[in-house]
Structures are given as C-alpha cells and as structure tokens.
N, C-alpha and C positions, 0 to 999 in steps of 0.2 A: 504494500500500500504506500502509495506516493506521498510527501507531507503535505503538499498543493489537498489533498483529497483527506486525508486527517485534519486540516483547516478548518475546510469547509464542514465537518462531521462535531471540531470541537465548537465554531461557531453557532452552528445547531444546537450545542447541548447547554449552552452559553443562554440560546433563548428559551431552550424547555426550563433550565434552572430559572430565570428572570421569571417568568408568565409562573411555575410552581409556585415561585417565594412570592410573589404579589396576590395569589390566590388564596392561598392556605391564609397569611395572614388576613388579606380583605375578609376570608369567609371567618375567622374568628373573630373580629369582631362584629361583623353581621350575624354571627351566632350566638354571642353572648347576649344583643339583642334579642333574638327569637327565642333564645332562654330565657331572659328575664318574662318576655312575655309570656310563656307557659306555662310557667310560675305563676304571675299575677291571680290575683283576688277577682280580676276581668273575666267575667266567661267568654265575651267578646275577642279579649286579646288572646287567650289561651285556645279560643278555635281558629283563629289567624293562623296561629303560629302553627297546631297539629294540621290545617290544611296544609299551609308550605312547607312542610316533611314529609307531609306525608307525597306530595307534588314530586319535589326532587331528590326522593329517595326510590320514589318508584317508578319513575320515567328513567329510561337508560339515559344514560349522560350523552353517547351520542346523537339522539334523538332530540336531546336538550340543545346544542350546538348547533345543529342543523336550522331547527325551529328557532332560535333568536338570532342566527346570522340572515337569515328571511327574510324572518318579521320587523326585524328593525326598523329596515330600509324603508319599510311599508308605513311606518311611526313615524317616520321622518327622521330617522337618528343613523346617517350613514357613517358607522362606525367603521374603521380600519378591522381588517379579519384579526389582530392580535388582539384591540380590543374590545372584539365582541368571543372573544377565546377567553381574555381573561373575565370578563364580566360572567359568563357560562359556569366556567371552572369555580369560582368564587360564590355564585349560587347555589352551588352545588353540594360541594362541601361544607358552606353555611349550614346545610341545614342537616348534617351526619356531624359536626360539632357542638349545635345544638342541642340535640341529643343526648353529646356526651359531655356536655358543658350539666346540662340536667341532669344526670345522674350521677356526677359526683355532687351536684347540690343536693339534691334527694338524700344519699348513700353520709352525711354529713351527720353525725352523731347527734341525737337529740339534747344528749347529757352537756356537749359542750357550749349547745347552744340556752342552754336554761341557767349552764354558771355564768354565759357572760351576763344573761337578765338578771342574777341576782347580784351580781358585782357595781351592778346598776351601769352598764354599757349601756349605747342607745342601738337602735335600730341598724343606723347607716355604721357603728364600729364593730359591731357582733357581722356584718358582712366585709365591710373588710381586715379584719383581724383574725374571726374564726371561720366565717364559712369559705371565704373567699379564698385562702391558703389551703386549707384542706382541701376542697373541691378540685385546687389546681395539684396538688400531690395525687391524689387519686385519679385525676382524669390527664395529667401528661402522657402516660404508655398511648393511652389511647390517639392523643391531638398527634404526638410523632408516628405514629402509624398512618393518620389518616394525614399526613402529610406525605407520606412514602407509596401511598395509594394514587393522589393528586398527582405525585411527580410520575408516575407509571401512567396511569390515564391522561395525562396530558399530552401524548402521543394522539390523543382524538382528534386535535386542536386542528392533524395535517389535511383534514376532508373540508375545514374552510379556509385555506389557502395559508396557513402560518408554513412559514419556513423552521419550523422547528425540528431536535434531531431525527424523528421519524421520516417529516417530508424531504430535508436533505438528504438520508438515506436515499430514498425511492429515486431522488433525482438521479444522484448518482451511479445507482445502480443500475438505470435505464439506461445509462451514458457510457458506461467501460462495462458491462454485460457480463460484472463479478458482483451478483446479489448476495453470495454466499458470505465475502471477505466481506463487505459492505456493510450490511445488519448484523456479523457479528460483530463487528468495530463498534457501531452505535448501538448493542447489543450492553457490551463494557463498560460505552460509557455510561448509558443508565445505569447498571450497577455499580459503579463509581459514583456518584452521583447520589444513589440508594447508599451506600457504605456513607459519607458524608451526612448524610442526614441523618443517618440511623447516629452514627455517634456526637453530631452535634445534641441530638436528643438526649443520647446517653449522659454525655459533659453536662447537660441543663438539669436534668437530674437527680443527678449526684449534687449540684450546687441548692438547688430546689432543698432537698435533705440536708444538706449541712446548715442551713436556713433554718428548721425547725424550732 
C-alpha cells in the first residue's frame, strides 16, 4: 500500500473521529435533556421524551440518515451531507444515552438520597453532589461503549455522500481494484480508533474513582 493511499485512508479516519466526537458529545447532552424530562413530575414531558426513544431506538439509524438528508432540503434547511450526518448520528445516540443517563439516576440509592435531606441539602445540591456523581460512576461503562458503537456506525454517514473512512475506502478500492488490502487498512484503523477510545474511557474512569 502506497502512502499517497494510506493518506487518503488516514484522512478519512480523521473525519469519522471528528463527526464521532461531535456526536457522542452533542447527543449527551441532548440526552441528559431527555432524561431530565423522563424524570419530570410532567406526564406531558415524560411522554415527549419515551416517544423520542422510543422513535430512535427503533428506527434503524440508516433509515434515520436517509430520511433527514431528504427531508431537510424539503424544510428548507440545505444542510452540507456532514452536517446532516452529524445532526442524525447525535439524535440518535441522544436518545440510547438517555436511557442510560436514566438508569443510573433511577439505580441511585435511596438511602443516600434521604441523608442529604436530613443534612438539610437542598434540592439542586443533593443533584449535584449525590445523585449527579453517582449516576455518572454507574453509567460511564455504558456512555464509553455507546461511544464505541457511534464510532463503528458512523461508517452509515458514506450513503449520504460524507467522505469518511468507509466512503474513502470504496473510492479507493474502485480505483487500484485491491478491495481486499483497502478495507483491511481502514478495517485497523477503526480499530485503532476503537482501542483509543476504549482506553480514553478506561483513563476517565479510573480518574472518575479516585474522585470518590
């Protein structure tokens, strides 16, 4: 493999990493939104929020992509194909963060939450002092994974025209007629890619826990 063609394979990974890390993050906090609303005292806001999980967890994400690089146009919102990738990607996972943004606040010990009331804590410090750290101890393994899920599906993004490492692959491999060498090169670097994030998680972790 030529470095002209390893380039062009790390620039692609270059954009799948970028459009990943804009996504994951955009959807957490869009999801910590949709969690608080599920939560709510709201019956209003809490069937908002189980519509749109229930919406984009059960629509395939390609199907998702397809249908908002469309429909945009037709809104009048002629979005660039990267940013209508990441706005998809960030909806998406929004609401499988959600999720599990909610069930570490659920899974959150009731006992710890009745000594901050008798310590006489208020409301908004018993959430960020006790449910708010705990919930993120418990719900980390999860958020790093569904970050490592984003980074892998983010490969959908090449059916509406992103140049990312799936669709530089195929170009290339159309062009010097070694598909084989090709998608295994960009095969690496997603899991390169996957190994980085798996132990940036790990490092956040460990520092998360010596926090306690």
């Amino acid at each position: 493999m030529t470095w002209a063609v390893l380039s062009l394979l790390l620039a692609g990974a270059g954009v799948t990493a970028a459009i990943s890390v804009v996504s994951v993050i955009g959807g957490l906090l869009l999801g910590i939104a949709i969690c608080g609303a599920s939560l709510a005292r709201s019956r209003a806001l809490r069937g908002c929020a189980a519509v749109y999980v229930s919406f984009f967890r059960g629509v395939p994400l390609l199907v998702q992509l397809l249908l908002l690089y469309h429909a945009l146009p037709r809104l009048g919102l002629d979005l660039p194909g990267i940013a209508a990738a990441v706005l998809g990607l960030t909806l998406c996972t929004a609401a499988y963060q959600a999720e599990t943004l909610r069930g570490g606040f659920v899974n959150v010990p009731a006992g710890l939450i009745e000594a901050g009331r008798i310590v006489g804590m208020t409301a908004r410090q018993i959430m960020l002092r006790v449910r708010a750290p705990i919930a993120l101890r418990l719900t980390l393994p999860a958020v790093v994974n569904e970050a490592i899920l984003i980074l892998k599906a983010s490969s959908l993004v090449s059916v509406v025209g992103v140049a990312d490492l799936t669709r530089t692959a195929q170009n290339i491999a159309s062009s010097n007629y070694r598909p084989i060498e090709t998608f295994a090169a960009a095969g690496a670097l997603y899991l390169l890619l996957n190994i980085v994030v798996g132990g940036a998680g790990a490092g956040l972790g460990r520092m998360v826990g010596r926090g306690r």
